[in-house]
N, C-alpha and C positions, 0 to 999 in steps of 0.2 A: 504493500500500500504506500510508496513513496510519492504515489501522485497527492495522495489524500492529505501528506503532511502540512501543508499551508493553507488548508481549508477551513476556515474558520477557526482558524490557530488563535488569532488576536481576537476570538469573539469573546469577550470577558463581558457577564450581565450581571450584574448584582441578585445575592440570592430571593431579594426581596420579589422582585418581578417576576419571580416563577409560584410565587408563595401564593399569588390566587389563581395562578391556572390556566394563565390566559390561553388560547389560540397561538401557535405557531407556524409561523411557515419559513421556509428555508427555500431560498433561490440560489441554487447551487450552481455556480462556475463551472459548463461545460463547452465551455470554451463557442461561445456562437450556435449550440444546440440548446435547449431545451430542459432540464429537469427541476422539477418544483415539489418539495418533502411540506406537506400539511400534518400538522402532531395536534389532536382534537384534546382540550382540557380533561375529557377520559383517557387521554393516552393513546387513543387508534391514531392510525397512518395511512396517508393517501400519497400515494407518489404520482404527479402529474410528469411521464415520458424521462428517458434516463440516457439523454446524450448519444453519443456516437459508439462506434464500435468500433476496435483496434485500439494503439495508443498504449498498447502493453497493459487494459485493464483501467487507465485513468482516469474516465468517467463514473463506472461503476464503483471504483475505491473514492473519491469523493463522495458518491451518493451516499456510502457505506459510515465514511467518515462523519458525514452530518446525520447520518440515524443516531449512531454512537456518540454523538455531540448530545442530542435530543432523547437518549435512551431508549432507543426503538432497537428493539433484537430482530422485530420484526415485521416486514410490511404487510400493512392488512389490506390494503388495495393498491395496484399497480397500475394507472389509468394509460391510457397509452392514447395520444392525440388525432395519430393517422402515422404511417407507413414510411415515411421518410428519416435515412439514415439517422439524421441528425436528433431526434424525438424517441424510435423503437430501437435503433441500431445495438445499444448497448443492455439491450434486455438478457440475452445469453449472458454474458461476463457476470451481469448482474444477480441474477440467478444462483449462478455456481458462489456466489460470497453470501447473503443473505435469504431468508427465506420466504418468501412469497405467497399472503393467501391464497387472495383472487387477482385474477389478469379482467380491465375492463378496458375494450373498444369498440369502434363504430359498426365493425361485421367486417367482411373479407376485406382484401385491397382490389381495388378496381383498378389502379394505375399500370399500364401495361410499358415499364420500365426496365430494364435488368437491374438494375440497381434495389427499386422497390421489392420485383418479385424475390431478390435474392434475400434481402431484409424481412419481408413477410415470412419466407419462408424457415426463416431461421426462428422467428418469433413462433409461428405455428410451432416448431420441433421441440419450443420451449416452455408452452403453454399447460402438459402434463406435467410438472414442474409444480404448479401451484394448488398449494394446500387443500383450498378448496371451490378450485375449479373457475370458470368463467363465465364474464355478463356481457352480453353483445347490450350496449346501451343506448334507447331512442329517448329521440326528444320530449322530457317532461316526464324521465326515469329521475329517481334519485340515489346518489348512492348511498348504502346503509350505514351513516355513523351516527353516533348517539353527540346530540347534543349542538348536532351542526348540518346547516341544511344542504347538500350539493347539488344543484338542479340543473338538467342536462338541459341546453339551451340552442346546441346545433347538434348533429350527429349523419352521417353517411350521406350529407348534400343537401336533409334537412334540415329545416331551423322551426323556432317556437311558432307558432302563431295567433298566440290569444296573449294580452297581457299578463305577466308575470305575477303573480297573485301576492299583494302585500307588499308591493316592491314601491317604494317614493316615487311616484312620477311615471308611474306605468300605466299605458293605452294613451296618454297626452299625444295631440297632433305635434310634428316635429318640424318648426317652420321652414328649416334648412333644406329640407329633400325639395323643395322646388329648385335649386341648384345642382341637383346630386347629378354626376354623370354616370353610366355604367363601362363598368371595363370592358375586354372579352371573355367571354364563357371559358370559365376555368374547369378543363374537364380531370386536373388532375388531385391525388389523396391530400392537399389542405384545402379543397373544397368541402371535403369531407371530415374536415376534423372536429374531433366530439369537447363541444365547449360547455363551460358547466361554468356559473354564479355561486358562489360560497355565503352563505349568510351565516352567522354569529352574532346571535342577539339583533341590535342595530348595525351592525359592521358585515358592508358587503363588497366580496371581490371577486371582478369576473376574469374568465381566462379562455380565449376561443383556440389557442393553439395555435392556426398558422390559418384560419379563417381567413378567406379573400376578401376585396371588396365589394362586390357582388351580395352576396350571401351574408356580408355585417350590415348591410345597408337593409338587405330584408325583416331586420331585427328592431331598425327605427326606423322605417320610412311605409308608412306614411303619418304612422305612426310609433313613437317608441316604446316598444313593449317588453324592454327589459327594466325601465325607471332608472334611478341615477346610481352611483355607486359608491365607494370610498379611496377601493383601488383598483386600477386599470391595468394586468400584465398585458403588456402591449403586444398588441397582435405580429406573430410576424417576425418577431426578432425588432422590429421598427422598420423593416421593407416600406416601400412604397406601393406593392402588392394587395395592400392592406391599410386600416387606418384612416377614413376617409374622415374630412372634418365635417362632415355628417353623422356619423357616427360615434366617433371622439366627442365632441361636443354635445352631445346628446345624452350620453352616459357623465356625464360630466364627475370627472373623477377629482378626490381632491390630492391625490397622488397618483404617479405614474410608476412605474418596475418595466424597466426596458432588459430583456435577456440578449442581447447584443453581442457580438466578438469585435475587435477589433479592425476588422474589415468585413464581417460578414452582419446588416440590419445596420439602425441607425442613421437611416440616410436622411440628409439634411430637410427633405419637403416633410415626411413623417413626423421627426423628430419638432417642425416648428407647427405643426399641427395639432402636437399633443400638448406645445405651450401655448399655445395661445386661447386651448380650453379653456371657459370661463370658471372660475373657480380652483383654477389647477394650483397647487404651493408647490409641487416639487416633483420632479423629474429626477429618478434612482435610476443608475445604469450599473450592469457587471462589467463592462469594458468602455475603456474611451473610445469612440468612435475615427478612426483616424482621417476617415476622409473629409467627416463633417468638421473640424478645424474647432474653435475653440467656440466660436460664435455660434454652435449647432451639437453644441454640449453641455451636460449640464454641470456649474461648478466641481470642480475636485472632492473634495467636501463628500460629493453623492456618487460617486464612482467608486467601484471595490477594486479594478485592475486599471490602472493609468497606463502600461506599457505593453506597445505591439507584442514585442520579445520577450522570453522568459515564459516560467510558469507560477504564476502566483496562484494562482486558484481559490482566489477571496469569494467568499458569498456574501449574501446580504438577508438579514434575519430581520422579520415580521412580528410582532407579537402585538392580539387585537384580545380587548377586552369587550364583553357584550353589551356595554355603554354604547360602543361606539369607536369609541377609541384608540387610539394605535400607537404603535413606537417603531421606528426603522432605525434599525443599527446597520454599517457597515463594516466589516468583517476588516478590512486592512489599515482602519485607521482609527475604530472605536466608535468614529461619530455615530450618535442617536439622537435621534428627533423626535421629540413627543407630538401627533395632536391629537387635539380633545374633543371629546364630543360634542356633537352638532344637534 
């Protein structure tokens, strides 16, 4: 596990903060992929996709690293986004280290790629593996944790289509989609990725996975029926793909969580999209975006990796109380940011 040793090495939280129990989540450093550890106040575990595969195991022993940060022996759900390297890739490695309920995703891959078929099919080899067994998940399933609501909100090309029940701001007409343009028809698996809204008391945060623009826009236009949020894991990595200020703006987050690499998401149009939400305080990145320059970044301060090179492997830790409330710590330099309910 030498990739795992920098991973949230510097995460120092005061005993106090764990002492009621909050909600955790853990945005784990895979480098420009994907993975997202949720630790429910009973103690279950939802892993949202688990980075890439190869790398000598490096994704997977981070993942592994931030269970064992958060005292998880073991994951009780393994959600899987859609079919692309960077999201399933590293499910096998993952596997043979920790042990695995349940596997939950959108149903087969439809993408007729070498790449994909090669990763699906490593993930099917894999899927016997888990404890107990597998949930193909449709829209308006939720997953079984005590005490936290997960509610499946797109899944295999569909998406919701009745307002979100209980959610601030849900079925409101969304005056922006008279602007809205559509892309081209995205026939491939992040069309398809299964996104799911987290709710915790007042405290909710959604997470489409690699959801296009197309398909995020069917979620508020014409009207939005998912209502407002607290935190936005930005679609996409922060591609341009995805993200539309029709949709960003409409969920109006009061934080952002960019899972970004270095050159891979983060691209300047997205990234001034998601500030210029009304409402927005802050913009968390796992990498500096290199191309985006300083002007299309968000202070240092809220970035866990500043450097192209190297392997730093900082995450960035969550912790939501059912007020409302939230605290974002960053993993390579301590900072944490309180805010308060709304």
């Amino acid at each position: 596990m030498r990739y795992a040793a920098a991973l949230f090495a510097c995460l120092v939280v005061p005993t106090v903060l764990f002492a009621a129990k909050p909600l955790q989540v853990f945005f784990i450093d895979v480098e420009g992929g994907q993975s997202t550890l949720i630790v429910t106040p009973s103690h279950q575990s939802l892993l949202i996709d688990t980075g890439w595969r190869g790398y000598n195991g490096r994704d997977a022993d981070r993942i592994v690293a931030a269970a064992k940060k958060a005292g998880v022996k073991e994951l009780d759900y393994v959600l899987i986004t859609h079919f692309h390297r960077d999201h399933v890739g590293g499910v096998p490695q993952l596997a043979d280290r920790i042990k695995i309920g349940t596997f939950v995703d959108h149903g087969p891959n439809m993408e007729d790629s070498r790449v994909t078929r090669e990763d699906y099919a490593d993930y099917v080899k894999t899927l016997p593996k888990a404890l107990k067994g597998h949930i193909v998940a449709k829209v308006g399933d939720k997953i079984p944790l005590k005490g936290v609501d997960v509610q499946v909100v797109s899944s295999n090309g569909d998406t919701l289509k009745s307002p979100f029940e209980g959610a601030p701001g849900a079925g409101q007409p969304n005056p922006l989609c008279s602007t809205a343009k559509q892309h081209e028809v995205d026939t491939s698996e992040n069309a398809r990725s299964l996104g799911t809204v987290l709710t915790y008391g007042k405290f909710r945060m959604i997470d489409l996975g690699d959801l296009t623009w197309n398909k995020e826009l069917q979620l508020v236009c014409p009207n939005n029926l998912l209502g407002t949020v607290d935190v936005y894991v930005v679609s996409h990595h922060g591609t341009n793909l995805s993200g539309s200020p029709q949709f960003v703006h409409a969920i109006h987050p009061r934080v952002a969580i960019m899972g970004n690499g270095a050159r891979k998401g983060g691209n300047a149009d997205t990234w001034q999209i998601v500030r210029s939400s009304p409402g927005l305080e802050d913009i968390w990145q796992l990498h500096f975006a290199v191309e985006g320059g300083k002007q299309n970044n968000a202070p240092d301060t809220f970035i866990a990796n500043l450097y192209e090179k190297g392997d730093e492997g900082n995450g960035i830790l969550l912790t939501a109380e059912p007020d409302g409330s939230f605290t974002v710590l960053n993993a390579r330099n301590k900072y944490r940011k309180s805010y308060p309910a709304k």
